[in-house]
C-alpha positions as a printed NumPy array, in Angstrom:
array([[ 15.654,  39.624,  20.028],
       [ 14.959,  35.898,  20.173],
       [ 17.13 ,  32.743,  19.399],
       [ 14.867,  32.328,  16.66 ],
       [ 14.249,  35.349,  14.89 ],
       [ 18.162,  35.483,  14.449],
       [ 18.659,  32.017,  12.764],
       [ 19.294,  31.577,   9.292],
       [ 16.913,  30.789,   7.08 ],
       [ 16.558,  28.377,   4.262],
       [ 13.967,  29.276,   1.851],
       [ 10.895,  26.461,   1.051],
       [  8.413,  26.167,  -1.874],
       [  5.663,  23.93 ,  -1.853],
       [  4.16 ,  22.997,  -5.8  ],
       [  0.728,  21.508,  -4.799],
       [ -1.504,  22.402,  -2.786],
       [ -3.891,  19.805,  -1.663],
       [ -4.352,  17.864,   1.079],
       [ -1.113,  17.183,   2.066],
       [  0.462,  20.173,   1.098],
       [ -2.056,  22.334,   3.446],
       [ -0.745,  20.211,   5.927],
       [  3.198,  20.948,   5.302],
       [  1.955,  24.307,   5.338],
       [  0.532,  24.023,   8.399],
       [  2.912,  22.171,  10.083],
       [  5.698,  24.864,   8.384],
       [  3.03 ,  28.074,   9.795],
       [  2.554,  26.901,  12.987],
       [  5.391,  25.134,  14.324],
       [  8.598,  27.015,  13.051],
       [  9.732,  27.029,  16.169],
       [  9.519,  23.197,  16.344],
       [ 11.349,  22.913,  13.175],
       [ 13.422,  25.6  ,  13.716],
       [ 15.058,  23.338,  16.876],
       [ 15.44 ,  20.465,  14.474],
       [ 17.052,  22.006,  11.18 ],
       [ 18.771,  24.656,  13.57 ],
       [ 17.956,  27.174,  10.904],
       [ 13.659,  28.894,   9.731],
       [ 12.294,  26.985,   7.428],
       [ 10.553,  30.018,   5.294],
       [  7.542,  29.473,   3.295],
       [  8.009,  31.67 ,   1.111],
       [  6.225,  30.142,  -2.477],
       [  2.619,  28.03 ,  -2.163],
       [  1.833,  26.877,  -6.434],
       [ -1.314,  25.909,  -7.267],
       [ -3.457,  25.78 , -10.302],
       [ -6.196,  27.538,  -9.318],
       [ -5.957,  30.909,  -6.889],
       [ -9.653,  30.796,  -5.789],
       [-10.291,  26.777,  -5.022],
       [-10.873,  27.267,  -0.988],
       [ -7.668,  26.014,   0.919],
       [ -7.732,  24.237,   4.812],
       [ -4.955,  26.343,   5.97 ],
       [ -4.265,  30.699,   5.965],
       [ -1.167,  31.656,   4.075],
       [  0.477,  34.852,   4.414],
       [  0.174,  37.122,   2.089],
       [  2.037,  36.586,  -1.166],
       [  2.684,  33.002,  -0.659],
       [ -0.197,  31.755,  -3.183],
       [  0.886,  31.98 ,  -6.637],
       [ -0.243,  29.598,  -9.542],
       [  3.287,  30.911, -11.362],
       [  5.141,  28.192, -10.989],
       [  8.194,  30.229, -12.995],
       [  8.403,  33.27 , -10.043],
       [  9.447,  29.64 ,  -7.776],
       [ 12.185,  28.611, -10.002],
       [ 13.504,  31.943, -10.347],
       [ 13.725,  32.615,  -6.614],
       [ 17.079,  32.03 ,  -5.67 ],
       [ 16.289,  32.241,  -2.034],
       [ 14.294,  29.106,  -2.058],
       [ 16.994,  25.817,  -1.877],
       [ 14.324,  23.174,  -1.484],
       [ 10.544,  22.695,  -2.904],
       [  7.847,  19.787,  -1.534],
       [  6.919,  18.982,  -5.068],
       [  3.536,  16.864,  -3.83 ],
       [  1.589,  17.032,  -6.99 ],
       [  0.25 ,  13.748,  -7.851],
       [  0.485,  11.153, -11.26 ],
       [  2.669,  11.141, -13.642],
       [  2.907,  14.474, -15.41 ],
       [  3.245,  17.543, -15.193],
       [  4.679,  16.454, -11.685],
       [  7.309,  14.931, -13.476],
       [  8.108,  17.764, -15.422],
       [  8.199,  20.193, -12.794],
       [ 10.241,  17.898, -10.707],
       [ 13.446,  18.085, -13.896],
       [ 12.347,  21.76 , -13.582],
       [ 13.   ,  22.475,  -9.763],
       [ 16.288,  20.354, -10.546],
       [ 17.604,  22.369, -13.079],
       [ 16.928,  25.396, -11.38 ],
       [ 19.191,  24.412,  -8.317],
       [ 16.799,  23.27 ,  -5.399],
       [ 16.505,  20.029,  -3.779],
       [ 12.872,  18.215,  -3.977],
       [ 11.163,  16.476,  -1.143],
       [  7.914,  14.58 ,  -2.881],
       [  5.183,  12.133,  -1.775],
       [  4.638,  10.615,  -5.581],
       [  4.883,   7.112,  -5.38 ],
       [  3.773,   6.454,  -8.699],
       [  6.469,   9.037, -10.187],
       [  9.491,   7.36 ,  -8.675],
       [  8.401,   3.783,  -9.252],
       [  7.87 ,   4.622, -12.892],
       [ 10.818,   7.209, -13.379],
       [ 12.848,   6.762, -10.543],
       [ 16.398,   6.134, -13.091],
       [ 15.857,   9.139, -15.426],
       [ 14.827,  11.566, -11.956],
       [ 17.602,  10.135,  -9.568],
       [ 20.258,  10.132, -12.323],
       [ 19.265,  13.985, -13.413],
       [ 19.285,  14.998,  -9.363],
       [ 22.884,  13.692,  -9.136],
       [ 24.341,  15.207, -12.485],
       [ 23.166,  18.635, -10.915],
       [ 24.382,  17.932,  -7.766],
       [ 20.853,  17.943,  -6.235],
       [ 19.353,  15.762,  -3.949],
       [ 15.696,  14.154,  -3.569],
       [ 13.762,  12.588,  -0.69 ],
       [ 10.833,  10.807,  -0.529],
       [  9.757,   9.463,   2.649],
       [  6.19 ,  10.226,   2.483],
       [  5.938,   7.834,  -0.565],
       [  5.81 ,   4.839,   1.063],
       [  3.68 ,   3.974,   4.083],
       [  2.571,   8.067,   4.688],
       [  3.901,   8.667,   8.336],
       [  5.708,   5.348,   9.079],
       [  9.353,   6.113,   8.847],
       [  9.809,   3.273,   6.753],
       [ 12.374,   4.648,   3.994],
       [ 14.464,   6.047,   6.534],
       [ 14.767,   2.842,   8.991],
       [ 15.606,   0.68 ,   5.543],
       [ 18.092,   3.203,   3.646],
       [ 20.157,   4.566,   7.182],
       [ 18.993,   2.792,  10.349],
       [ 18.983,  -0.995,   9.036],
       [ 22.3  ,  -0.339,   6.912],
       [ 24.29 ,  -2.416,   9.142],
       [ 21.664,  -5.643,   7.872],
       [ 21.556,  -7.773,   4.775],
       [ 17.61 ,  -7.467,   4.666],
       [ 16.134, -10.689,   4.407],
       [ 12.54 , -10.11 ,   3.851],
       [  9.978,  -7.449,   3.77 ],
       [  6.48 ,  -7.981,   4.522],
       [  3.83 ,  -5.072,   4.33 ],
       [  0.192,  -3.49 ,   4.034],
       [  0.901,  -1.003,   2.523],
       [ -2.515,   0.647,   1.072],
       [ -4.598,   2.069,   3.908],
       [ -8.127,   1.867,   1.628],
       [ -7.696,  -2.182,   1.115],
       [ -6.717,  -2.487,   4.784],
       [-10.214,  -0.895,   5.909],
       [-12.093,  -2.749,   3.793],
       [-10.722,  -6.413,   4.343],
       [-11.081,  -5.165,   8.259],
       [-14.583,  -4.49 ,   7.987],
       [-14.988,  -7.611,   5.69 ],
       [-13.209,  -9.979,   8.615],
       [-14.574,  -8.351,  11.79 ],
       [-18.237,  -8.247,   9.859],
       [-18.78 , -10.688,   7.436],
       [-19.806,  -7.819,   5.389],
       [-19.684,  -7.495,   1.74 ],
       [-16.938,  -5.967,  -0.396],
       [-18.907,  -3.854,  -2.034],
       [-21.203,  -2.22 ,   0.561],
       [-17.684,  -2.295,   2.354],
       [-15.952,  -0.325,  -0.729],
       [-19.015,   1.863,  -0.779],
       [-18.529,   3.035,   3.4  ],
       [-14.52 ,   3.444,   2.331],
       [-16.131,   6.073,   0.087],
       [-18.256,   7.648,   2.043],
       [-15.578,   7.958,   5.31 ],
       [-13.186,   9.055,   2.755],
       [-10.512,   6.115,   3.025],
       [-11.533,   5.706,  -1.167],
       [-11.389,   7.607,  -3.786],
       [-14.197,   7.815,  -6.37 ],
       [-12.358,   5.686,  -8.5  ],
       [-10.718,   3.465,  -6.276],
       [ -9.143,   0.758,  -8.639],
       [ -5.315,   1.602,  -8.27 ],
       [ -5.529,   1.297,  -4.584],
       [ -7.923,  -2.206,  -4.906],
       [ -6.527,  -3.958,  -7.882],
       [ -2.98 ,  -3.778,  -6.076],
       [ -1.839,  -1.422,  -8.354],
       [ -0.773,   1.452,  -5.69 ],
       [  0.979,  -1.233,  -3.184],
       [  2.864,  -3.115,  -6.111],
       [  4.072,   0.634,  -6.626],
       [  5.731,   1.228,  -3.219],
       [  6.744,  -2.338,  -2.928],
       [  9.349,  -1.309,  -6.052],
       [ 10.622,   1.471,  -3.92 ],
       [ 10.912,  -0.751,  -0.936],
       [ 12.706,  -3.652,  -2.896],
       [ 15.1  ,  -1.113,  -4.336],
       [ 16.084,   0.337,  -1.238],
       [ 16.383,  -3.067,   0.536],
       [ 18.07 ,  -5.041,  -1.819],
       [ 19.304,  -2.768,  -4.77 ],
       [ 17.038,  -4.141,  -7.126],
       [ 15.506,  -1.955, -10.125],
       [ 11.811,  -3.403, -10.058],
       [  9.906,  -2.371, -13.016],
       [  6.881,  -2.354, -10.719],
       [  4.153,  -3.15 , -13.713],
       [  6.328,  -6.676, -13.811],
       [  5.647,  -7.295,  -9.85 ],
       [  3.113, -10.353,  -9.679],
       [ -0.298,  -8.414,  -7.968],
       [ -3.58 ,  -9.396,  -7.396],
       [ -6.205,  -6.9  ,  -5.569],
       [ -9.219,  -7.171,  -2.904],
       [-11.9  ,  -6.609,  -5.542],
       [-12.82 , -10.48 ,  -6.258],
       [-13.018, -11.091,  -2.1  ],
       [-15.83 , -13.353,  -1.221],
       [-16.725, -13.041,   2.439],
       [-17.539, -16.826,   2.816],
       [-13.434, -16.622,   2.573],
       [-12.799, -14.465,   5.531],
       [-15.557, -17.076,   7.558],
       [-13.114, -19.779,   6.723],
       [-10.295, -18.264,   7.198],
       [-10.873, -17.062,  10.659],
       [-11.559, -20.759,  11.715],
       [ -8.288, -21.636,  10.899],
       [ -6.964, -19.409,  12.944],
       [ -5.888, -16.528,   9.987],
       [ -7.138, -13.066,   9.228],
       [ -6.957, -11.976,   5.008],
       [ -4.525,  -8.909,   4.505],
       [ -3.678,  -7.814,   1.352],
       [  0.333,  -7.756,   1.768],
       [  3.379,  -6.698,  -0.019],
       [  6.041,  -9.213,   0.499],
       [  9.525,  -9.026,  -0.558],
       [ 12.093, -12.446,   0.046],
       [ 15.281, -12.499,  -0.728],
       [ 16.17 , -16.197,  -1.918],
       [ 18.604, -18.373,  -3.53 ],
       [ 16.808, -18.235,  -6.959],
       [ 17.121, -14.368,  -6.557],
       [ 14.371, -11.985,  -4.964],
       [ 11.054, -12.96 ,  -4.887],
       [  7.951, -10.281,  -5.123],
       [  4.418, -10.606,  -4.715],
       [  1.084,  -8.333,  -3.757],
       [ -1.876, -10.374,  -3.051],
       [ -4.504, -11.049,  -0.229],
       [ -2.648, -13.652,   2.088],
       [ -3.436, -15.044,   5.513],
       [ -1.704, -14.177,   8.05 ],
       [ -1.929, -15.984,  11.898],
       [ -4.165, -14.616,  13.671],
       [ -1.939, -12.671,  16.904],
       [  0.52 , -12.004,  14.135],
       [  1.415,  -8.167,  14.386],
       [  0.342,  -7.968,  10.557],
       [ -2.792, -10.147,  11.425],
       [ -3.841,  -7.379,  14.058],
       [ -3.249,  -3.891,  11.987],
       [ -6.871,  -2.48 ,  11.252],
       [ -8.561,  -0.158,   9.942],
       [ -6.782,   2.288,   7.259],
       [ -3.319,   1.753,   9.193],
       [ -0.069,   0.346,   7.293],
       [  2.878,  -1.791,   8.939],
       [  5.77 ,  -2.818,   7.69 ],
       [  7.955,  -5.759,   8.8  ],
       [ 11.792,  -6.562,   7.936],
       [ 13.996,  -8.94 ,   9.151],
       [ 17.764,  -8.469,   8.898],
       [ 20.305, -10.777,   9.375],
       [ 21.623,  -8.449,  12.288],
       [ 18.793,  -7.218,  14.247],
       [ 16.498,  -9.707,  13.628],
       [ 12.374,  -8.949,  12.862],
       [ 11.825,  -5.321,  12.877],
       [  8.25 ,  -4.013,  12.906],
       [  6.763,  -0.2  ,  12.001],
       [  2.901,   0.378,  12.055],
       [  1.149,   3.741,  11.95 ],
       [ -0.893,   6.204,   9.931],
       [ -0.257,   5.651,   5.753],
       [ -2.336,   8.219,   4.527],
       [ -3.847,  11.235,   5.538],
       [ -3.172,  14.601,   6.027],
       [ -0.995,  15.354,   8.703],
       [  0.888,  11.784,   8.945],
       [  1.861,  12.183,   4.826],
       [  2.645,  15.882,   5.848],
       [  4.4  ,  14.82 ,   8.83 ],
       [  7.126,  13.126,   6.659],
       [  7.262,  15.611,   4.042],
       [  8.538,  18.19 ,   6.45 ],
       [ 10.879,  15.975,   8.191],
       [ 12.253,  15.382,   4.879],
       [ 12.485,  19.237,   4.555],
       [ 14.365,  19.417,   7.492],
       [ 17.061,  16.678,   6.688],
       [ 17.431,  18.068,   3.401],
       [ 18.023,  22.094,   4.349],
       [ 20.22 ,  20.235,   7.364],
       [ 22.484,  18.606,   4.758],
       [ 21.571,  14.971,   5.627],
       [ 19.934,  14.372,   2.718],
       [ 22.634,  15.433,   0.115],
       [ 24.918,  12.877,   2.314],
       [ 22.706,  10.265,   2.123],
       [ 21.241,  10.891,  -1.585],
       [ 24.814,  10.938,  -2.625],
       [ 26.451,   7.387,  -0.483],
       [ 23.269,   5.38 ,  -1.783],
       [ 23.326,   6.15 ,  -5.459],
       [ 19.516,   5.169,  -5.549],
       [ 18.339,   3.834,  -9.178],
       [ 21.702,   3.784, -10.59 ],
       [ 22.727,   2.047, -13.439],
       [ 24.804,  -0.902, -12.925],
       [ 23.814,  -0.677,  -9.402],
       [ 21.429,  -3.76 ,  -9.498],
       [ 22.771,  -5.725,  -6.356],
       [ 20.129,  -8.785,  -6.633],
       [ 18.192, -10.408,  -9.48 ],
       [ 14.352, -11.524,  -9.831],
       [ 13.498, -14.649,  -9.097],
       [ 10.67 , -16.448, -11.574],
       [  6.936, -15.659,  -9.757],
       [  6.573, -19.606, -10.303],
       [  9.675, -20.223,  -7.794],
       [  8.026, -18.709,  -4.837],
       [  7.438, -21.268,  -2.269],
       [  4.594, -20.645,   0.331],
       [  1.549, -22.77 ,   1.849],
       [ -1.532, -22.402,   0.242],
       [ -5.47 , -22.235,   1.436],
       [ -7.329, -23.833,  -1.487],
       [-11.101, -23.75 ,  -1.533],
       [-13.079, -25.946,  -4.137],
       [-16.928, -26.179,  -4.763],
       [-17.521, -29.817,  -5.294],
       [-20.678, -31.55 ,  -6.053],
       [-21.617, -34.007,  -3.204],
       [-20.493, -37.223,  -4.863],
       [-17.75 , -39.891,  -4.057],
       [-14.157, -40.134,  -5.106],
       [-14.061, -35.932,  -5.596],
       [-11.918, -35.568,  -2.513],
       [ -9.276, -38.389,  -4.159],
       [ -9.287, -36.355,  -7.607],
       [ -8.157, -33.672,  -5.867],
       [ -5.763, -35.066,  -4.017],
       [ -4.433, -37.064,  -6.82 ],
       [ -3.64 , -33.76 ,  -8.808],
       [ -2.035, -32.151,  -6.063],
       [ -0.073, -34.884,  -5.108],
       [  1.082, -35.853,  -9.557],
       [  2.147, -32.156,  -9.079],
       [  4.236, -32.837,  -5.778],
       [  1.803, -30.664,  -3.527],
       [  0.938, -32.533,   0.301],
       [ -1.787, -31.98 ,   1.35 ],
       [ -1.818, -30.569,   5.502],
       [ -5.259, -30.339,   5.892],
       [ -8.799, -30.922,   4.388],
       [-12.238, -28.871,   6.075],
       [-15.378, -29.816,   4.377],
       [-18.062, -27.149,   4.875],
       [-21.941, -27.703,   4.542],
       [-23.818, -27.836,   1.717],
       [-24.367, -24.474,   0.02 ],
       [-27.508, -24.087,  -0.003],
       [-27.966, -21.624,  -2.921],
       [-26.719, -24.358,  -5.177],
       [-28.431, -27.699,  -4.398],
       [-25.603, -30.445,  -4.241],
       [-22.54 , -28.109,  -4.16 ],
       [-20.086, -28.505,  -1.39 ],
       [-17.355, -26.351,  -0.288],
       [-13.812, -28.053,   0.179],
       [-10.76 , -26.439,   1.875],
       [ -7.807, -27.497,   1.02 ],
       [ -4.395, -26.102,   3.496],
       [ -1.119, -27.548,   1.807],
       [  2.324, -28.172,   2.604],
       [  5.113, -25.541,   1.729],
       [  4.596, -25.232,  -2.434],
       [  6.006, -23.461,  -5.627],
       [  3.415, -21.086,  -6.849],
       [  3.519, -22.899, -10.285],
       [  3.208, -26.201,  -9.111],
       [  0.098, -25.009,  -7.527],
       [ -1.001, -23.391, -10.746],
       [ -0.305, -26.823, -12.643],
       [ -2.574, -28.759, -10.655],
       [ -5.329, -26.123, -10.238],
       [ -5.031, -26.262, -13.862],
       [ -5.529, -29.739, -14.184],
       [ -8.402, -29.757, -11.355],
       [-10.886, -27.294, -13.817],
       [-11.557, -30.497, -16.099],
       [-12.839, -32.61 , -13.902],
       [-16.329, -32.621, -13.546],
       [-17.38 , -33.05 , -10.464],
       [-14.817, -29.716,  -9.219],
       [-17.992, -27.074, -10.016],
       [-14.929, -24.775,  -9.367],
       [-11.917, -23.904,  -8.148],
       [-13.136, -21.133,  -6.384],
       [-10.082, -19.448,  -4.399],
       [ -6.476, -19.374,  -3.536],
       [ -4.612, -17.454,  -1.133],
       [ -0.525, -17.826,  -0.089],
       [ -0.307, -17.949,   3.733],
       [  2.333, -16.278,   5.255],
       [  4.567, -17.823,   7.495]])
């Protein structure tokens, strides 16, 4: 008889069965052995719930492991952990207090659940003496909640900078490296499958502002109410932006940034531009990074995969494993995630943030616009670095596009003076700002 066949076994139930979850499957199916060497115990599939019995599948169950009765789960006390990997908000959140109250531990992927209910789930898993992980909600294979929470524990974290949605980082790829258009660029996202149908949580900033609140809770204990984080999407891109850009020497990434200062902890999701041989600056395509400093190791940097089948489904089941291991319960129980009166760091006011700006003005071609400008940015205590004046634009006669770089700014002085800037008449408009990262 093998090594294997006599290990214990811990029992595993998987509540969703889409994408991902044909791909813990999988991974569970075909590589026991694999995981069998890691958890030193099977890892039994025992319970696959899904809604509907006859919507084809990309993997082969055994028999008796599709159900869509989510109740013969709960009642199988053989079964100590579930990968609860339905999406939104409910029923997964439901049948997350569910699998609680029944006595298993939860492994899920739902971003959106914890950064919305993270207090009321968290608090209920450690009333029951349950545990739940979540690495494959943040960054999809990158072992990013794992580094932060356990291997950076030693660090004060100073800052966090990310992409962290895979569909905006294809797009503003394609946009730089092309010149293309946003939307014939949304519409190949689409069609390659890197967007949804409805893509407008993943471009409006929603889905990153999302896993930025997990992020800045585990770095820096703060409860983020993620709807409060300042965001602003790809979907108003202009491609003349990425031209200018890129002769400055910057690429345009929408990033997730995180600073801990002294006016408290500062948050923000927008497109910024980022040097160009930065490691941010050079992740393509529908990959995610994450970079940390810490006031111990120094920068830290993670890129990989953040969506997709097998890299989500790669972190759920290593999840799986640490949580039928016990390492889980451990560290579920020494971090006291989302607790109340656990807040460690305060907000800082969006308007505190301090960052250089790229500015970019259409100006009709007359004298003394340049000094306005400068004169409202400088009443406003903004210096000015640099000023590139681009040829006339041609599709409107007598319009010229200015680009302003300034020195190191609060975001509302900048909004003061842009303010000021839309009266005057010769500004035909203020037609962009971006933070640069430094």
């Amino acid at each position: 008889m093998s090594e294997s066949s006599q290990m214990e076994k811990t029992g595993v139930g998987i509540v969703g069965m889409g994408t991902v979850g044909a791909g813990v499957a999988r991974l569970l199916l075909d590589h026991g052995d694999r995981t069998a060497r890691h958890a030193g115990r099977k890892l039994w599939l025992t319970h696959a719930v899904v809604r509907d019995l006859k919507k084809p599948r990309d993997v082969d169950l055994p028999e008796g492991v599709l159900t869509d009765d989510l109740q013969r789960l709960v009642d199988d006390p053989s079964v100590s952990v579930v990968a609860q990997l339905v999406g939104g908000i409910e029923p997964a959140r439901s049948i997350m207090l569910q699998l609680l109250e029944s006595g298993k531990d939860v492994v899920t992927a739902n971003k959106a659940l914890l950064a919305q209910h993270g207090p009321e789930l968290f608090d209920q898993a450690r009333e029951l003496g349950r545990s739940i992980a979540f690495e494959a909600s943040v960054a999809g294979g990158i072992p990013i909640i794992a580094n932060i929470s356990q291997c950076l524990s030693a660090n004060q974290v100073q800052s966090l900078q990310g992409i962290l949605n895979g569909t905006c980082n294809f797009i503003v790829s394609k946009m730089d490296a092309e010149g293309a258009d946003y939307q014939a660029t949304l519409a190949e996202a689409q069609e390659l499958g890197y967007a949804e149908a409805d893509p407008t949580m993943d471009v409006d900033g929603t889905d990153a502002a999302q896993k930025l609140a997990i992020l800045a809770h585990l770095a820096f204990g703060a409860r983020v109410d993620w709807s409060k984080i300042p965001r602003r999407g790809i979907d108003g891109l202009q491609s003349v932006d990425f031209k200018y850009a890129k002769q400055l020497g910057y690429r345009i990434k929408l990033i997730a940034m995180a600073r801990l200062t002294e006016a408290g902890l500062s948050l923000d999701v927008s497109p910024m531009l980022v040097k160009i041989g930065q490691p941010l600056a050079e992740v393509r395509d529908n990959y995610n990074a994450v970079g940390a400093v810490g006031d111990a190791v120094g920068p830290v940097f993670f890129q990989g995969q953040g969506a997709g089948q097998m890299p989500t489904a790669s972190a759920v089941v290593a999840d799986l494993i640490d949580t039928a291991v016990g390492r889980t319960a451990i560290t579920f129980e020494t971090l006291e995630l989302w607790a109340e009166g656990h807040d460690r760091v305060g907000l800082a006011d969006a308007g505190s943030l301090i960052s250089r700006y790229y500015l970019r003005f259409n100006v009709q071609d007359v004298p003394n616009v340049l000094a306005q400008i400068a004169g409202a940015l400088g009443k406003n205590g903004i210096s000015i670095a640099s000023v590139y004046q681009h040829d006339v634009d041609l599709s409107q006669e007598g319009i010229v596009p200015v680009v302003i770089v300034t020195k190191r700014s609060s975001q509302s002085s900048v909004d003061a003076a842009l303010a000021e800037l839309k009266t005057v008449s010769a500004i035909d408009s203020v037609a962009e700002q971006f933070k640069i990262l430094d």
